[in-house]
C-alpha positions in Angstrom: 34.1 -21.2 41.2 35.2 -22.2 44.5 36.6 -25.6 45.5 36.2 -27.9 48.4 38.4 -30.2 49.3 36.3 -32.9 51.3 37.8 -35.6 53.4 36.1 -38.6 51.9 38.0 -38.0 48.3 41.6 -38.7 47.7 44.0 -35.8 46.5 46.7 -37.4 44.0 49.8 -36.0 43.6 52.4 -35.0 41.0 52.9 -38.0 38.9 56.5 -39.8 38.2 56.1 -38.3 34.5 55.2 -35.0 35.5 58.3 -34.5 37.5 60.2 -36.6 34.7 58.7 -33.9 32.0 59.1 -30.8 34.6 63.4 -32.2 34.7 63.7 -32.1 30.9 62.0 -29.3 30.2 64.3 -27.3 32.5 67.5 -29.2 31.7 66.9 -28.1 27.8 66.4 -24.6 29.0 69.4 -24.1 31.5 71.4 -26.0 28.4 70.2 -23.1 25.8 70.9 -20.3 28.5 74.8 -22.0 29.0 75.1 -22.3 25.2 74.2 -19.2 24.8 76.6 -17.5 27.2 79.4 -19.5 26.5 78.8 -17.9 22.5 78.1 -14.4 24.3 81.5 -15.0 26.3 83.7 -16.0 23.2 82.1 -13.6 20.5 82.9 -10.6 23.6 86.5 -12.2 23.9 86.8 -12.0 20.0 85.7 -8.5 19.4 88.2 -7.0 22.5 90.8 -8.7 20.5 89.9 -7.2 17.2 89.3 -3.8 19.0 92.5 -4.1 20.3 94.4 -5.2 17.1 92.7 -2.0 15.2 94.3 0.7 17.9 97.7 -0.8 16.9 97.4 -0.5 13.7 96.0 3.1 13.7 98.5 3.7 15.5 101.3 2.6 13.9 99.6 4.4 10.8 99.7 7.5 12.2 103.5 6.6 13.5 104.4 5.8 10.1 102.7 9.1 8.3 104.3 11.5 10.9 107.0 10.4 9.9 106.8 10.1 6.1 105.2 12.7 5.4 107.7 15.8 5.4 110.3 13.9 4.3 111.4 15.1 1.2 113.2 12.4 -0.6 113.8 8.5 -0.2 117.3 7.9 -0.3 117.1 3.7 -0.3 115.0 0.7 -0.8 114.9 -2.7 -1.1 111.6 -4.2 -2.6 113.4 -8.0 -4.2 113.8 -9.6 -1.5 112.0 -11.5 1.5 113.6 -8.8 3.8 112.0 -5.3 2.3 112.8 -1.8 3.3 113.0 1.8 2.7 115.2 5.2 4.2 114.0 8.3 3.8 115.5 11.9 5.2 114.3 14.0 7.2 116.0 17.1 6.6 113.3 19.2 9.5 114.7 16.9 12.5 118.2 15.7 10.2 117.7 12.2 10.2 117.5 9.3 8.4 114.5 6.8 9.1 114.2 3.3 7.9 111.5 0.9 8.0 112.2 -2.5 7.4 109.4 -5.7 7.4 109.4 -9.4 6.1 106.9 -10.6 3.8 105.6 -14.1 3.9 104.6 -16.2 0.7 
């Protein structure tokens, strides 16, 4: 089907509501897309962090078990108090290593 415009007929435009419609419409969406990155942003922020707090700890685990394991005796500790820690030998490298850490209530 093929239109005509013809000269005698008036073409209306876009009505004040249709544009007013048109404006909400697209000020809900861009709101959704910035709500949603803003929560894309943070929850990428949070697991760097995360990533980044496991890599210490593996690697103060491995730190720790290097060390611990050959030795062959504990020659201290301290487990009473807020201050904790422990001494061990290390009769391969001859040395003494101590660990010490606070615990909270």
């Amino acid at each position: 089907m093929k239109m005509r415009l013809s000269l005698g007929k008036r073409c209306s435009g876009n009505v004040l509501v249709e544009v007013m419609v048109g404006l909400v419409l697209s000020s809900v969406l861009v709101a959704m897309t910035g709500s949603l990155w803003v929560a894309g942003s943070r929850s990428f922020a949070v697991i760097g962090n995360y990533a980044e707090l496991e890599t210490k700890s593996r690697n103060v685990l491995v730190s720790r078990s290097r060390n611990l394991r050959p030795a062959p005796q504990v020659t201290s500790f301290q487990n009473s108090a807020p201050t904790k820690w422990l001494r061990v030998t290390n009769e391969v490298a001859v040395m003494q290593i101590a660990y010490t850490w606070k615990t909270t209530p």
